[in-house]
Structure formats: C-alpha cells, structure tokens
N, CA, C, O and CB atoms as a CASP TS submission, in Angstrom:
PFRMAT TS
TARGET T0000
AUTHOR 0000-0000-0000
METHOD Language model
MODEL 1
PARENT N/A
ATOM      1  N   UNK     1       0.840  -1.179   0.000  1.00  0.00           N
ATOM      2  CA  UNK     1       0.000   0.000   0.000  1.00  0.00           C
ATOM      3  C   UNK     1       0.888   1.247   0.000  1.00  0.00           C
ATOM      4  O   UNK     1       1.693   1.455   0.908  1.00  0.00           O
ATOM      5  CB  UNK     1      -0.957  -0.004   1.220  1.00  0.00           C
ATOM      6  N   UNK     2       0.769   1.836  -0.746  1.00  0.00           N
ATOM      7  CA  UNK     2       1.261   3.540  -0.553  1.00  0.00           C
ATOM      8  C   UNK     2       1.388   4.063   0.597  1.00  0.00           C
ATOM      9  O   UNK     2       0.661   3.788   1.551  1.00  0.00           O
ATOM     10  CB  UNK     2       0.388   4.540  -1.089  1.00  0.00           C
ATOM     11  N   UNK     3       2.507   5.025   0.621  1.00  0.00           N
ATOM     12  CA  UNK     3       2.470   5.837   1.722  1.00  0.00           C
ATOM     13  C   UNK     3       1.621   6.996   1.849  1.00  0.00           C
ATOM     14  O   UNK     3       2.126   7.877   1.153  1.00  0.00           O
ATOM     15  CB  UNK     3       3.592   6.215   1.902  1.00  0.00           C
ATOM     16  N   UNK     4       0.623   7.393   2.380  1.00  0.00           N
ATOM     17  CA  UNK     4      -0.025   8.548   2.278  1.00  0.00           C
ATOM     18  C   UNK     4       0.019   9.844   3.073  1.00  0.00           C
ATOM     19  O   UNK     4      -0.680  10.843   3.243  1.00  0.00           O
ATOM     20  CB  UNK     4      -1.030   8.206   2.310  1.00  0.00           C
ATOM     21  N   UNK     5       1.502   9.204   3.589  1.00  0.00           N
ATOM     22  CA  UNK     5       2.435  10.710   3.751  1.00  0.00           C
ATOM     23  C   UNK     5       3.052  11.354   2.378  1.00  0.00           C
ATOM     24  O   UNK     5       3.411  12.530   2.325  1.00  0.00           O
ATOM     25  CB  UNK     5       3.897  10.413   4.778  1.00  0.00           C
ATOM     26  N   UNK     6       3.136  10.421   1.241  1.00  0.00           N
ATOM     27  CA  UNK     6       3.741  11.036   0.339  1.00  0.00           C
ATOM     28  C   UNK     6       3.001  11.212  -0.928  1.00  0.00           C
ATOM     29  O   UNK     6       3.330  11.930  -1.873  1.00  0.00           O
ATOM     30  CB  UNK     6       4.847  10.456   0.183  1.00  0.00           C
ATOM     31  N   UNK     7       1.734  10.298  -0.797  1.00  0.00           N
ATOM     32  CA  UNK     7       1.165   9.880  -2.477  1.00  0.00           C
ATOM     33  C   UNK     7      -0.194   9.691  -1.412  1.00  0.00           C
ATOM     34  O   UNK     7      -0.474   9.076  -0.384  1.00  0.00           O
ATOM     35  CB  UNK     7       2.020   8.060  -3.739  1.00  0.00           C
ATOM     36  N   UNK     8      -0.993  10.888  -2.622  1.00  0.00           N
ATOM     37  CA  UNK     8      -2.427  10.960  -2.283  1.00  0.00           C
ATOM     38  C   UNK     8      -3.293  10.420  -3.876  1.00  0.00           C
ATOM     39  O   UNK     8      -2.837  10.288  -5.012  1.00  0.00           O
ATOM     40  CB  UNK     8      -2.814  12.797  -1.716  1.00  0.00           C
ATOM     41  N   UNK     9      -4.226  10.277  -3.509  1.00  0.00           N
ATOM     42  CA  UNK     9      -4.863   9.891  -5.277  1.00  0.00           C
ATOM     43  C   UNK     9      -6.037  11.130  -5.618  1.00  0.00           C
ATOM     44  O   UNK     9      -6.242  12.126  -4.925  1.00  0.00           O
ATOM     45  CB  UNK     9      -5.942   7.919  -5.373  1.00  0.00           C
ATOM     46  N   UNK    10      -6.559  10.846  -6.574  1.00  0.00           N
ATOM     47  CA  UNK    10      -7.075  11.952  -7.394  1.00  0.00           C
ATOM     48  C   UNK    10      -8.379  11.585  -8.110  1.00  0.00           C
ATOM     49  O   UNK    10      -8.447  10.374  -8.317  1.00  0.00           O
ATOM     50  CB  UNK    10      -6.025  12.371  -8.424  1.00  0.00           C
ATOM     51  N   UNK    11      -9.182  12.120  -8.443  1.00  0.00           N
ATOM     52  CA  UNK    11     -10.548  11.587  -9.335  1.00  0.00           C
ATOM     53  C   UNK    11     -10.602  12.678 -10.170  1.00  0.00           C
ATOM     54  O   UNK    11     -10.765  13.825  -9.753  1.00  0.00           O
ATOM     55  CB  UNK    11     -12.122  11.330  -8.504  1.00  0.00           C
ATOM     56  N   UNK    12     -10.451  12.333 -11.520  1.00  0.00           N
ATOM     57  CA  UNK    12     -10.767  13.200 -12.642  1.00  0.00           C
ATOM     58  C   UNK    12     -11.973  12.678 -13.502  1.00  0.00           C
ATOM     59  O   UNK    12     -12.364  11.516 -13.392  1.00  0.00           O
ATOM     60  CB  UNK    12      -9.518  13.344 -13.520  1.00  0.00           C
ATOM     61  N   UNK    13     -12.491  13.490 -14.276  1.00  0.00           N
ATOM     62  CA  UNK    13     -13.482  13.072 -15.049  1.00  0.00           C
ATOM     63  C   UNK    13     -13.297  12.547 -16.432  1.00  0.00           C
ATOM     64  O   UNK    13     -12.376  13.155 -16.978  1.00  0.00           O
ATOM     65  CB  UNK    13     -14.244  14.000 -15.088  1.00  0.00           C
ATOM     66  N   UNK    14     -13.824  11.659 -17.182  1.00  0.00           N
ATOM     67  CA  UNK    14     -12.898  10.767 -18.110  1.00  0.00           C
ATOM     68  C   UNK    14     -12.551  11.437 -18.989  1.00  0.00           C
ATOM     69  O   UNK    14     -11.401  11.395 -19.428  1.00  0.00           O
ATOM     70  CB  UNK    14     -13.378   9.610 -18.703  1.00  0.00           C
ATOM     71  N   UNK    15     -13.586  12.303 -19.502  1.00  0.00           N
ATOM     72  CA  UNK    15     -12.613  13.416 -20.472  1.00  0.00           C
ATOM     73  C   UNK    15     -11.010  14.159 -20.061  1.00  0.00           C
ATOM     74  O   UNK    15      -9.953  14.301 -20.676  1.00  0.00           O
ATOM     75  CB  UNK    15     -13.613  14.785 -20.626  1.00  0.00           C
ATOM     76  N   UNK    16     -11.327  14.389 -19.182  1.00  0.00           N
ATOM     77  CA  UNK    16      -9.722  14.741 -18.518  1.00  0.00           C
ATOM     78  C   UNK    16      -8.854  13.629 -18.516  1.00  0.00           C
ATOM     79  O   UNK    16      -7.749  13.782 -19.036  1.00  0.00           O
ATOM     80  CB  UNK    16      -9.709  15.208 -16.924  1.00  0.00           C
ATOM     81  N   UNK    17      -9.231  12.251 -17.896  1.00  0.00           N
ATOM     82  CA  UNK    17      -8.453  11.291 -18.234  1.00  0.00           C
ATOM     83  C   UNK    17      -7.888  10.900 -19.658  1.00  0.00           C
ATOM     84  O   UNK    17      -6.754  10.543 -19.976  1.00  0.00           O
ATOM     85  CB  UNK    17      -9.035  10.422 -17.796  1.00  0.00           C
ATOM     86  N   UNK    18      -8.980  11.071 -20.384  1.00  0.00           N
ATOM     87  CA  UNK    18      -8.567  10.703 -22.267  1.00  0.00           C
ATOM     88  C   UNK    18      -7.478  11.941 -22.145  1.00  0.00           C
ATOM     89  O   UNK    18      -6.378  11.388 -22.136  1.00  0.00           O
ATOM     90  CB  UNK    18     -10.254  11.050 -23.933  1.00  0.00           C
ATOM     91  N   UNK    19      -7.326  13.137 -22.063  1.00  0.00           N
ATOM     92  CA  UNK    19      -6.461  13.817 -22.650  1.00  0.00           C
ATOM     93  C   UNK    19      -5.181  13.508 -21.816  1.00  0.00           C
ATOM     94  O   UNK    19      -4.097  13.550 -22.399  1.00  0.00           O
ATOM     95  CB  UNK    19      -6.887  15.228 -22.772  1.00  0.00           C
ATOM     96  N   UNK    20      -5.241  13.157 -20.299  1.00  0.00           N
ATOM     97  CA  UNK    20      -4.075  12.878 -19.949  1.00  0.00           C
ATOM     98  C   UNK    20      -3.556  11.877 -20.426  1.00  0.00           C
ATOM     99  O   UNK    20      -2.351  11.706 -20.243  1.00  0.00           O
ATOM    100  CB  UNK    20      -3.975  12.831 -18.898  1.00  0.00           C
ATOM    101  N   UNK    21      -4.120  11.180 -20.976  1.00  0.00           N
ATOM    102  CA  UNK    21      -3.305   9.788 -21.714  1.00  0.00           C
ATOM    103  C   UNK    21      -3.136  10.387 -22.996  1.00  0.00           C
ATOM    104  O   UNK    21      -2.036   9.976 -23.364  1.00  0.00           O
ATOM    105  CB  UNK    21      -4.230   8.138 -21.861  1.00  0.00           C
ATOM    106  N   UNK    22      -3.500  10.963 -23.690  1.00  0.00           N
ATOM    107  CA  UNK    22      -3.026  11.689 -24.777  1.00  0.00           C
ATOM    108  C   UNK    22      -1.514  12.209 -24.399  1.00  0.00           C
ATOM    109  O   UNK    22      -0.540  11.801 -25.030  1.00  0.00           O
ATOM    110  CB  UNK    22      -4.064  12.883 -25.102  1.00  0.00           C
ATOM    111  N   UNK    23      -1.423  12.960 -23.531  1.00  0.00           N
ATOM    112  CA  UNK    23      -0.455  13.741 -23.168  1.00  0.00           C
ATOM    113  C   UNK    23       0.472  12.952 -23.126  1.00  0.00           C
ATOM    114  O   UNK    23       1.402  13.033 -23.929  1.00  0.00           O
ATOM    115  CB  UNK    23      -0.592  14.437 -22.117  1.00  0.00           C
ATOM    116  N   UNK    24       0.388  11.619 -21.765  1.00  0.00           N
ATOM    117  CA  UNK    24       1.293  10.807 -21.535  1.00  0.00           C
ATOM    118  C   UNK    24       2.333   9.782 -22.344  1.00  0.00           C
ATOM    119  O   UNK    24       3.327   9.121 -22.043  1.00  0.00           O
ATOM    120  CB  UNK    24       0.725  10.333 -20.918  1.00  0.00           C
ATOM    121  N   UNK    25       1.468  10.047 -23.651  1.00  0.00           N
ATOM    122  CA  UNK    25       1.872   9.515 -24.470  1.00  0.00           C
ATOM    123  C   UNK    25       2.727  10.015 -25.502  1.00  0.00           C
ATOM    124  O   UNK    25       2.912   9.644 -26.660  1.00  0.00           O
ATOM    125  CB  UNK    25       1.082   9.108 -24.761  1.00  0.00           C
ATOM    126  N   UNK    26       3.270  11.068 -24.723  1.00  0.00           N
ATOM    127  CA  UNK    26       4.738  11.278 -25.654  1.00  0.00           C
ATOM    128  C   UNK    26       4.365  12.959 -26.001  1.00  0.00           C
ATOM    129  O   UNK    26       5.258  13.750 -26.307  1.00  0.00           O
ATOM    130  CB  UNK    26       4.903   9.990 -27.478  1.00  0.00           C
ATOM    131  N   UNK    27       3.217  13.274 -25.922  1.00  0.00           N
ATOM    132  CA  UNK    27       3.031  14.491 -26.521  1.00  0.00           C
ATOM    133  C   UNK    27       3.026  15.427 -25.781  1.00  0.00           C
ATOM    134  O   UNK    27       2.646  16.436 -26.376  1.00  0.00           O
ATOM    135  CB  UNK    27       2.075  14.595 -27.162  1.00  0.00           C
ATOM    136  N   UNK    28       3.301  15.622 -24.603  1.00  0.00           N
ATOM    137  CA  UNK    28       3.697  16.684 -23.438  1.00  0.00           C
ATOM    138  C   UNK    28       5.285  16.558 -23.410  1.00  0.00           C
ATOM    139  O   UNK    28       5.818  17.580 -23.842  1.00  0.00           O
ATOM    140  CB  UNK    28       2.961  16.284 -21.779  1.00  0.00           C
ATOM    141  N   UNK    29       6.179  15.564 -23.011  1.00  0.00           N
ATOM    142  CA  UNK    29       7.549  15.172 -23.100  1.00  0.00           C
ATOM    143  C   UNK    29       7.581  14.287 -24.391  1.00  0.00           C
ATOM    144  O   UNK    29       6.869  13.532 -25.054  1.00  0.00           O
ATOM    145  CB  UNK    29       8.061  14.399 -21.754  1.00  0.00           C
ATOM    146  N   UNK    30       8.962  14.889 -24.346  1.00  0.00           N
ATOM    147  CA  UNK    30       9.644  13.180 -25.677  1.00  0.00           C
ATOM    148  C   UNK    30       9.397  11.967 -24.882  1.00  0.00           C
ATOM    149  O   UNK    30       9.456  10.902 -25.497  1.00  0.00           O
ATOM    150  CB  UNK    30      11.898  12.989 -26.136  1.00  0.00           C
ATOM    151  N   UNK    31       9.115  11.936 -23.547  1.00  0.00           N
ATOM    152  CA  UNK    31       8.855  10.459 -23.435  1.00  0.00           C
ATOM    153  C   UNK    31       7.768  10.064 -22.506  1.00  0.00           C
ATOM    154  O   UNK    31       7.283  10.762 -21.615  1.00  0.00           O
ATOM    155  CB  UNK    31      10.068   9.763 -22.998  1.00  0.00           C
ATOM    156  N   UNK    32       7.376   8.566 -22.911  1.00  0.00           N
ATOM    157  CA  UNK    32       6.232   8.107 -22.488  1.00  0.00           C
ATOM    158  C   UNK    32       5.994   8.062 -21.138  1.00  0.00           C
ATOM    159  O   UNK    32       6.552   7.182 -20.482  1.00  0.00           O
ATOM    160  CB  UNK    32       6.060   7.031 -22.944  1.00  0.00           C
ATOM    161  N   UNK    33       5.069   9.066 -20.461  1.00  0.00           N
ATOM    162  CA  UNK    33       4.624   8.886 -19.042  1.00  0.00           C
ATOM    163  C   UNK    33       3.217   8.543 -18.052  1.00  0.00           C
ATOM    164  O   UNK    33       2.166   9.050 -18.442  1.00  0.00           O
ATOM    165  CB  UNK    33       4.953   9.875 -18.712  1.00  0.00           C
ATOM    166  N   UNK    34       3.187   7.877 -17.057  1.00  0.00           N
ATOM    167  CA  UNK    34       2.069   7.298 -16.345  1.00  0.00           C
ATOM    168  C   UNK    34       1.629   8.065 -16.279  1.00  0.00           C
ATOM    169  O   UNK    34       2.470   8.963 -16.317  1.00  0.00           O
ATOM    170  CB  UNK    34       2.012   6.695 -15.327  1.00  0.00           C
ATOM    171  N   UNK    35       0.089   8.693 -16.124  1.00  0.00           N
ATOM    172  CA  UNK    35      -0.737   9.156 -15.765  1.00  0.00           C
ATOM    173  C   UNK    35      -0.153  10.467 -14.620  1.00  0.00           C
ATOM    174  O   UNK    35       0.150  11.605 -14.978  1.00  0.00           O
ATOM    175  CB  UNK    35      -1.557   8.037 -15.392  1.00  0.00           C
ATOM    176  N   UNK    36      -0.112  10.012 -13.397  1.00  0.00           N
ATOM    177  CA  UNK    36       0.910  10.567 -12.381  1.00  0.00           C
ATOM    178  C   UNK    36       1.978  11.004 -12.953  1.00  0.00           C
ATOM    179  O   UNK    36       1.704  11.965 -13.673  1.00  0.00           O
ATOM    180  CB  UNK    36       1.357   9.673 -11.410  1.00  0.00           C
ATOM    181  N   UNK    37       2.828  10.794 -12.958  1.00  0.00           N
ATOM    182  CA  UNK    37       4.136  11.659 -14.051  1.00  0.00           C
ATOM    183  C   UNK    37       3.472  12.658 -14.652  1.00  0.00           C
ATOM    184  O   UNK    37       3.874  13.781 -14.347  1.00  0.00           O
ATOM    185  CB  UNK    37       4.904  10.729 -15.444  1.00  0.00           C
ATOM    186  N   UNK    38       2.502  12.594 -15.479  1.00  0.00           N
ATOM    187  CA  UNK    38       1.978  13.519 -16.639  1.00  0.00           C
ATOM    188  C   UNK    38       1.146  14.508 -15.176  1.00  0.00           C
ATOM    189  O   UNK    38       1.004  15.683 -15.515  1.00  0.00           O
ATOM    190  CB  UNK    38       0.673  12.502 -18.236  1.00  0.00           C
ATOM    191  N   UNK    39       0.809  14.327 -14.243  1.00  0.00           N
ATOM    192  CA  UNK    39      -0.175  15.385 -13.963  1.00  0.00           C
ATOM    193  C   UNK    39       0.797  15.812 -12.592  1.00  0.00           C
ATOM    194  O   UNK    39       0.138  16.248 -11.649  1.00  0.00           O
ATOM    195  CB  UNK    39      -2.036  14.811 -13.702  1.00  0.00           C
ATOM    196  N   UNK    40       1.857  15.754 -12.444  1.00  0.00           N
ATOM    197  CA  UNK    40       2.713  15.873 -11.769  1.00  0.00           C
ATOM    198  C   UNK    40       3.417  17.201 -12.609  1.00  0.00           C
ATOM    199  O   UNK    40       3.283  18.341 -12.165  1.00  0.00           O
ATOM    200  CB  UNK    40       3.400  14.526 -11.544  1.00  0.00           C
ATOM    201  N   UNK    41       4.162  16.931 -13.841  1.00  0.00           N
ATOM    202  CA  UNK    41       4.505  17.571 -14.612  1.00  0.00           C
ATOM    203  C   UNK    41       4.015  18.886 -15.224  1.00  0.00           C
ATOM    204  O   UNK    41       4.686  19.879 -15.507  1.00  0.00           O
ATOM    205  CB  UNK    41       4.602  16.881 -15.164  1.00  0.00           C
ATOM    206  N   UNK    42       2.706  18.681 -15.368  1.00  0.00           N
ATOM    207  CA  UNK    42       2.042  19.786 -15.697  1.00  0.00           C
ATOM    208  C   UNK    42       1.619  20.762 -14.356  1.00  0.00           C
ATOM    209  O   UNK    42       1.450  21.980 -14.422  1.00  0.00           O
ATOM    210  CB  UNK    42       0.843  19.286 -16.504  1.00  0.00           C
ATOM    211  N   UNK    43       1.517  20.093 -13.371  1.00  0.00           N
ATOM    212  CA  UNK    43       1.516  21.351 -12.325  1.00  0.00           C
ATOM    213  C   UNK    43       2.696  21.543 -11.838  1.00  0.00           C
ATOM    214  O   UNK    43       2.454  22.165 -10.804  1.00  0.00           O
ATOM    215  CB  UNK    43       0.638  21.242 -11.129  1.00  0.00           C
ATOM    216  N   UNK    44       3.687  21.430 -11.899  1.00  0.00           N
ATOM    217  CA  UNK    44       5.129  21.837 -11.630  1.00  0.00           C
ATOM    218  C   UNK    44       5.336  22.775 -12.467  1.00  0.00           C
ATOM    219  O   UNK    44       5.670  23.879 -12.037  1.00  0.00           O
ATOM    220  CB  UNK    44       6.183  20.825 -11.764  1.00  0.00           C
ATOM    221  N   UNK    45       5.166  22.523 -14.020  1.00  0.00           N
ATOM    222  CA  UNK    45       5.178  23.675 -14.846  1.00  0.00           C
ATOM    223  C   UNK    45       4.173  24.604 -14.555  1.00  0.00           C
ATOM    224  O   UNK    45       4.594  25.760 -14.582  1.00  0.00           O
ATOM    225  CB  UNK    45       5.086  23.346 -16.154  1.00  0.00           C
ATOM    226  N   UNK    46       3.113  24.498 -14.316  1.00  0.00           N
ATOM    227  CA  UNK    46       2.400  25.359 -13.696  1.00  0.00           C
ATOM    228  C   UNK    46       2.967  26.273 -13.049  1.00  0.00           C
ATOM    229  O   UNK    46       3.428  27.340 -13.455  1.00  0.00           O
ATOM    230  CB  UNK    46       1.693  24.881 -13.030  1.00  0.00           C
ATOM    231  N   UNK    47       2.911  25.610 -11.483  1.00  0.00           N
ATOM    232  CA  UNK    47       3.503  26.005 -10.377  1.00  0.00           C
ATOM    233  C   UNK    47       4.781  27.461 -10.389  1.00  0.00           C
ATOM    234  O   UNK    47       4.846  28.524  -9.773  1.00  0.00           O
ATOM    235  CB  UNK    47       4.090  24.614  -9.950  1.00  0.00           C
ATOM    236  N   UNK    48       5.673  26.766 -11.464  1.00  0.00           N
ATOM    237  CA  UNK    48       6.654  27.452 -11.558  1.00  0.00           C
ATOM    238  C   UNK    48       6.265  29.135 -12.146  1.00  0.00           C
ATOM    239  O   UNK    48       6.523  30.279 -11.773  1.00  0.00           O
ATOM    240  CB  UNK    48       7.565  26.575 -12.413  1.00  0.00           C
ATOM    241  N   UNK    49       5.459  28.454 -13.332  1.00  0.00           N
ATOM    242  CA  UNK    49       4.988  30.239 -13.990  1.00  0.00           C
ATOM    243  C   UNK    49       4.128  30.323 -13.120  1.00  0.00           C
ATOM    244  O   UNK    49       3.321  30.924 -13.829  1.00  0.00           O
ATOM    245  CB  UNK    49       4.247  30.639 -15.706  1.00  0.00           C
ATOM    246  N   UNK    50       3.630  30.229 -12.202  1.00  0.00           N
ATOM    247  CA  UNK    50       2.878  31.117 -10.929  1.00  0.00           C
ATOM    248  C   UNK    50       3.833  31.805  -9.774  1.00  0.00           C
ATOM    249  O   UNK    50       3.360  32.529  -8.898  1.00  0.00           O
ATOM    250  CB  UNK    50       1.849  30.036 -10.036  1.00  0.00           C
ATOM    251  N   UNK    51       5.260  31.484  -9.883  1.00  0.00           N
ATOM    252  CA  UNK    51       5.914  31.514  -8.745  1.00  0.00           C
ATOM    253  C   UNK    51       6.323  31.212  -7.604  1.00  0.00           C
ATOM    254  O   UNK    51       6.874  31.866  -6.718  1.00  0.00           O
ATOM    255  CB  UNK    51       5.845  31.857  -8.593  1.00  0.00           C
ATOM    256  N   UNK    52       5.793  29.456  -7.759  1.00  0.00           N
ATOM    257  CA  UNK    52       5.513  28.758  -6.658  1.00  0.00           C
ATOM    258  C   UNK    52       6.911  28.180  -6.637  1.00  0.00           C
ATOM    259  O   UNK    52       7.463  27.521  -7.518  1.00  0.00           O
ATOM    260  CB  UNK    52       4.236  27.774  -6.708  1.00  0.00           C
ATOM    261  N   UNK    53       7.568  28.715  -4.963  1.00  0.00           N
ATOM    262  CA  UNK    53       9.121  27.941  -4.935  1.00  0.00           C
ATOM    263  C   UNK    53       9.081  27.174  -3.757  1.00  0.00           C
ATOM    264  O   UNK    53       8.855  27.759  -2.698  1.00  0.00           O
ATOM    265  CB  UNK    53      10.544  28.982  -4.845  1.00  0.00           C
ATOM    266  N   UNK    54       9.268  25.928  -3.771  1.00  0.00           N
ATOM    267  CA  UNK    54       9.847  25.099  -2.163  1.00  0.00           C
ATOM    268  C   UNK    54       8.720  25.415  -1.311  1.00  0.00           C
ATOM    269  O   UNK    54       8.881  25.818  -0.159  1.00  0.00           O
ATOM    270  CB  UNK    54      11.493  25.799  -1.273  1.00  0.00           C
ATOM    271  N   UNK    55       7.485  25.230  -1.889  1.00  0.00           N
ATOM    272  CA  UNK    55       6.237  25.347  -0.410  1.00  0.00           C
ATOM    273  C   UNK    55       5.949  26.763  -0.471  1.00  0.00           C
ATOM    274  O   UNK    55       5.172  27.211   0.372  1.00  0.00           O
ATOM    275  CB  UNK    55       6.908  24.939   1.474  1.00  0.00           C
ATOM    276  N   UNK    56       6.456  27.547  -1.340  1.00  0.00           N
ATOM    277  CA  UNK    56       5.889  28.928  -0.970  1.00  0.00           C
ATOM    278  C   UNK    56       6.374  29.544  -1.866  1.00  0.00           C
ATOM    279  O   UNK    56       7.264  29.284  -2.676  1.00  0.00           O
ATOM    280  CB  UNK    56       6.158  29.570   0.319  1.00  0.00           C
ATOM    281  N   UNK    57       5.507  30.711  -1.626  1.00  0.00           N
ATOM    282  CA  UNK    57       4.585  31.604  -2.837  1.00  0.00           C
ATOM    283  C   UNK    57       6.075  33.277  -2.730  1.00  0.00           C
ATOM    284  O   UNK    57       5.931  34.278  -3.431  1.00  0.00           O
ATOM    285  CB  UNK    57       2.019  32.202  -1.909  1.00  0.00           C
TER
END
C-alpha cells in the first residue's frame, strides 16, 4: 500500500483522463509517461509560472 504521507490519489473526469493519456503519451515530453508523471509535470510547470518555490509563494 502507498504511503499517504507522500502519495495521495485523485478523481478526474474521463474526459480529462482521455487527454491525460493523450499527453502521456509522448506528446507533453519526448517520453512516455504514467498518468501521475503527466499530472505531476504539468503542475510543476504550472507552479513554476505562478511563482511557486519550495512550499511557498
């Protein structure tokens, strides 16, 4: 079982799911990523153009 000090889970709606597997599939990065990876990735990039550093704003 996961640690859920570190890894929480998520419910998206399947349309959101179809495009994250779109994504994961090579078309966000050159390479192929899980679900998690891909929505990890995109809010980090997020994150970053918001100004989000180390827990804080």
């Amino acid at each position: 079982m996961a640690n859920p000090n570190k890894f929480k889970s998520v419910s998206v709606p399947i349309d959101t799911y179809k495009k994250l597997s779109y994504l994961a599939d090579g078309k966000f990065l050159d390479a192929k990523l899980t679900i998690s990876k891909t929505i990890e990735a995109l809010a980090t990039r997020a994150a970053k153009k918001t100004g989000y550093k180390n827990g804080k704003v």
